[in-house]
N, CA, C and O atoms as a DFTB+ gen file, in Angstrom:
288 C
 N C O
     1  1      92.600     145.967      52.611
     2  2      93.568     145.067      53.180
     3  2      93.099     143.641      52.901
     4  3      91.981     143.247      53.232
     5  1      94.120     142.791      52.199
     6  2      93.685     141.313      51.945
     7  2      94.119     140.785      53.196
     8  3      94.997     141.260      53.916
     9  1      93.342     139.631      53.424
    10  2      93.821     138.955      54.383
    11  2      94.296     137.466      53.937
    12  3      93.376     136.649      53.881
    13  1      95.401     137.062      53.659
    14  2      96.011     135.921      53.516
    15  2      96.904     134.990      54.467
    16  3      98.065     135.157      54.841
    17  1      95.784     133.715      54.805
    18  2      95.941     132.798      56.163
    19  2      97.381     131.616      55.775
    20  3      98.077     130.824      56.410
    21  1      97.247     132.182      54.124
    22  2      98.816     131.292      54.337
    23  2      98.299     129.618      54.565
    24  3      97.336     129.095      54.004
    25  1      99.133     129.038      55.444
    26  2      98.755     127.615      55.811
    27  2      98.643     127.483      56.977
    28  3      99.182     126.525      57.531
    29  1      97.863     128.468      57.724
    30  2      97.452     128.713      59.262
    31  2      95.888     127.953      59.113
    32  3      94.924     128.166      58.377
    33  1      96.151     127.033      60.131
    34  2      94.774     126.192      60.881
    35  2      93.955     126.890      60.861
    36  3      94.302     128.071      60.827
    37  1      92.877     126.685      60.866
    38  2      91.782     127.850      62.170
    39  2      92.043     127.480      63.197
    40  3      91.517     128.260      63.991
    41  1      92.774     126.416      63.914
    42  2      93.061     126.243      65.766
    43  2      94.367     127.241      65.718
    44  3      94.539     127.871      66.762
    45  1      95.305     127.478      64.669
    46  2      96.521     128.402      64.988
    47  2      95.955     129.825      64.779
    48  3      96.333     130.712      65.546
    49  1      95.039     130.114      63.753
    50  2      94.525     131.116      63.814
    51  2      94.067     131.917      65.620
    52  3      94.379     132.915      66.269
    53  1      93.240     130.795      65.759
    54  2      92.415     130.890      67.285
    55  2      93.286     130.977      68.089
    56  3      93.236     132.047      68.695
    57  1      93.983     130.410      68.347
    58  2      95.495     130.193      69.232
    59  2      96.372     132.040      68.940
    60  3      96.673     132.879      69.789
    61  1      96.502     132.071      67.760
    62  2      97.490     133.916      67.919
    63  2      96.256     135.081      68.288
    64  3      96.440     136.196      68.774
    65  1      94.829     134.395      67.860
    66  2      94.081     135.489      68.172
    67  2      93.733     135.491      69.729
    68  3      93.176     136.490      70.184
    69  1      94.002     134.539      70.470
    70  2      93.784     134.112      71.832
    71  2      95.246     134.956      72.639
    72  3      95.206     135.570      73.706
    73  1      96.307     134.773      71.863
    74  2      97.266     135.374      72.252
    75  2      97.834     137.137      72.206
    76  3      98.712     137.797      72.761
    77  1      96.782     137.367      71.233
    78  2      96.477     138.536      71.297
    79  2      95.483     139.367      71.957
    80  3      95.324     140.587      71.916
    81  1      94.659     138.188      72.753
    82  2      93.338     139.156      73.285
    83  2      93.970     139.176      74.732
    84  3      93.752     140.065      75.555
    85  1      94.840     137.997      74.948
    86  2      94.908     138.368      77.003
    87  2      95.785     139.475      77.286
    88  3      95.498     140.289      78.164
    89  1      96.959     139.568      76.517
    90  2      97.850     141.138      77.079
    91  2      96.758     142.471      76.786
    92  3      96.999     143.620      77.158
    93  1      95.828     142.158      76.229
    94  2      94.774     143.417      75.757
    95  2      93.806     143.435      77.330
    96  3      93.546     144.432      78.004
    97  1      93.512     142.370      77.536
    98  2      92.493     142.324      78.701
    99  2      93.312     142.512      80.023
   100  3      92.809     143.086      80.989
   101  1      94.753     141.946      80.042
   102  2      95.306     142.524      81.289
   103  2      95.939     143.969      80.622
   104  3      96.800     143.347      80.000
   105  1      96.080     144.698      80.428
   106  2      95.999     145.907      79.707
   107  2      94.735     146.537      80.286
   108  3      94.842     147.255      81.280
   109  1      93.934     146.387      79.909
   110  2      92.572     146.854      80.552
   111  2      92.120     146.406      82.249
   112  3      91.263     146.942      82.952
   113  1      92.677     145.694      82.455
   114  2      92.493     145.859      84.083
   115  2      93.355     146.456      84.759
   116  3      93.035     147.121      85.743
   117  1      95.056     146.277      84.203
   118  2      96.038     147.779      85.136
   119  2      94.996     148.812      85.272
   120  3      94.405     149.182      86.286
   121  1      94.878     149.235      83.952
   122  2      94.302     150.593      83.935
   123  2      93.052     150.796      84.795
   124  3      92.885     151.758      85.545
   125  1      92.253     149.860      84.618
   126  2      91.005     149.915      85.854
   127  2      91.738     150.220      87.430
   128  3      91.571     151.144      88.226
   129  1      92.454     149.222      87.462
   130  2      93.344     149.026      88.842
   131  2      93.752     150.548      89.181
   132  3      93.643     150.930      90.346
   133  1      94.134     151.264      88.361
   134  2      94.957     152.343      88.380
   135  2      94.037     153.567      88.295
   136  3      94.246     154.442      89.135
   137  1      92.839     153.804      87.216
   138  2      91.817     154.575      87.883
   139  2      91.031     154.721      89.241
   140  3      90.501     155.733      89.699
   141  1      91.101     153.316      89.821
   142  2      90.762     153.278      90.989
   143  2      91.447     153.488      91.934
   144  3      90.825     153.654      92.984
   145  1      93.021     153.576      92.004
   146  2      93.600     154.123      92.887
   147  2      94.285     152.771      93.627
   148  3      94.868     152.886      94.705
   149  1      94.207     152.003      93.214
   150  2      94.879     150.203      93.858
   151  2      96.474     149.899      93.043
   152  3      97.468     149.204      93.252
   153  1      96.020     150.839      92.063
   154  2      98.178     151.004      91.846
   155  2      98.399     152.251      91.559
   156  3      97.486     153.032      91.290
   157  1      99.773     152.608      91.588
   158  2      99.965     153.981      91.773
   159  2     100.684     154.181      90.034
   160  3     100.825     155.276      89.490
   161  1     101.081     152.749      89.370
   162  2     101.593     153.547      88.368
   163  2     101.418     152.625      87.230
   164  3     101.346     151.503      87.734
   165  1     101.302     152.524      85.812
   166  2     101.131     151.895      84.906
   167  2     101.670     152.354      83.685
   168  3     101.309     153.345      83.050
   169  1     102.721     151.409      83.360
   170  2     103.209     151.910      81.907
   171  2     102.233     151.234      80.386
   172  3     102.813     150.294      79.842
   173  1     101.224     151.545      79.902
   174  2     100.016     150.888      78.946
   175  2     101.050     150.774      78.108
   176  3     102.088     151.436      78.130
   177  1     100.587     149.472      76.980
   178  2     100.752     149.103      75.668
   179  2      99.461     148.393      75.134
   180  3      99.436     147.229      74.735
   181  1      98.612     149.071      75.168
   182  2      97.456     148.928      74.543
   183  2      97.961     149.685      73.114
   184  3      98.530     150.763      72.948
   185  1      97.342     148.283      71.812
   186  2      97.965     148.928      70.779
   187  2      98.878     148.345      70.122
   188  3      98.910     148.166      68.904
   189  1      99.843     147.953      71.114
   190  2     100.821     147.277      71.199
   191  2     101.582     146.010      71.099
   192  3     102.736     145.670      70.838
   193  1     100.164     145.306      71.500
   194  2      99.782     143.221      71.104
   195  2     100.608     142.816      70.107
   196  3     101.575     142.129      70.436
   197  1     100.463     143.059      69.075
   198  2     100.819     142.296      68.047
   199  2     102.503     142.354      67.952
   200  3     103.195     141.360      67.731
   201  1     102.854     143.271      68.094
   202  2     104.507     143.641      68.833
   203  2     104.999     142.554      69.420
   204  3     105.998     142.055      68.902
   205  1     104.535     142.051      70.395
   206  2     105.106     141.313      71.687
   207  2     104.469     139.959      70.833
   208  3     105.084     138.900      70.954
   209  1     103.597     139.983      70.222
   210  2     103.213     138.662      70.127
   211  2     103.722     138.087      68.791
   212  3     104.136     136.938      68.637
   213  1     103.631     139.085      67.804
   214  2     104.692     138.371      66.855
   215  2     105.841     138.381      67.106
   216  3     106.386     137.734      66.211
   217  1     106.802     138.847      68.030
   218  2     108.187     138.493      67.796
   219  2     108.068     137.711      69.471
   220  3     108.877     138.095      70.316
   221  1     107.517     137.137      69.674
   222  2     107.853     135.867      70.788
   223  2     107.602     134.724      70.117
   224  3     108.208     133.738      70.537
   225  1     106.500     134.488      68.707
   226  2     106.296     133.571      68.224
   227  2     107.564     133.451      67.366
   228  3     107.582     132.329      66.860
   229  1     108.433     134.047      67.078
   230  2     109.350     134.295      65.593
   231  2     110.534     133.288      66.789
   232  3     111.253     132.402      66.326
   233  1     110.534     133.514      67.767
   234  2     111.563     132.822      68.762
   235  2     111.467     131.379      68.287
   236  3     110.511     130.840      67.731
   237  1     113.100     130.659      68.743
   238  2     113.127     129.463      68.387
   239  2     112.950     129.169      69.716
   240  3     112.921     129.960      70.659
   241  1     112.786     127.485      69.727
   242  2     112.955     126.998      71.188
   243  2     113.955     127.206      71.968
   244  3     113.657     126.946      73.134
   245  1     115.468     127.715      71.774
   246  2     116.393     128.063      72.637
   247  2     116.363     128.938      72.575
   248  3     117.505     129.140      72.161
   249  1     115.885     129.958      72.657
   250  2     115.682     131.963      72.469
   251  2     114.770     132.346      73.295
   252  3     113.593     131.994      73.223
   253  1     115.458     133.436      74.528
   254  2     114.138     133.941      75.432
   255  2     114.636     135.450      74.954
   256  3     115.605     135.870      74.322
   257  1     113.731     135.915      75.443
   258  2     113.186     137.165      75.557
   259  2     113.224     137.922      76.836
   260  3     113.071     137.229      77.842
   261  1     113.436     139.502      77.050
   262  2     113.493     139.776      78.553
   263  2     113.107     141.310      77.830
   264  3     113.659     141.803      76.846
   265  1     111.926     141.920      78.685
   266  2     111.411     143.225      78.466
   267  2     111.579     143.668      79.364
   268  3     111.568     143.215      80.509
   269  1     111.838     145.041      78.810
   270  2     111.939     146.198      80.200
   271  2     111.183     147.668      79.447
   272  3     111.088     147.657      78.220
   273  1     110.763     148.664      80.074
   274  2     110.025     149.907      79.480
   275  2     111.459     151.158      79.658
   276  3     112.250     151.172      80.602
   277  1     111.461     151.969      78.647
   278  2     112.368     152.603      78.356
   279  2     113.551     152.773      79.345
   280  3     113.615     153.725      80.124
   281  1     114.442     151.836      79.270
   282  2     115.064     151.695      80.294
   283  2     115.307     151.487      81.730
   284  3     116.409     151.515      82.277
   285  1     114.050     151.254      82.343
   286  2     113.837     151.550      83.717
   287  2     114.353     149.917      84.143
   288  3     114.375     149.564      85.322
């Protein structure tokens, strides 16, 4: 796999890789939360990061976004 940065900073680099590590780390504490018995239910997307994070960046400034898990 090549990796081509294109005309990405290293601060934009740092910045999507920053944006990719916190849904990973709250990801990993539901689940703590939830082995321990302090929530009763957790839908994971561990795996999943780059999903949510490239298409919120692809958004223009007048474009939101609204998630929901398989219909619920």
């Amino acid at each position: 796999m090549d990796f081509r940065r294109g005309k990405l900073s290293d601060a934009a680099l740092i910045e999507l890789y920053r944006q990719l590590l916190m849904p990973r780390m709250i990801e990993e504490k539901m689940l703590l939360l939830l082995r321990q018995g302090k929530i009763s239910k957790w839908f994971s997307g561990i795996g999943q990061e780059a999903i949510s994070v490239g298409a919120t960046l692809a958004l223009l400034p007048d474009e939101v976004m609204f998630t929901m898990h398989r219909n619920l």
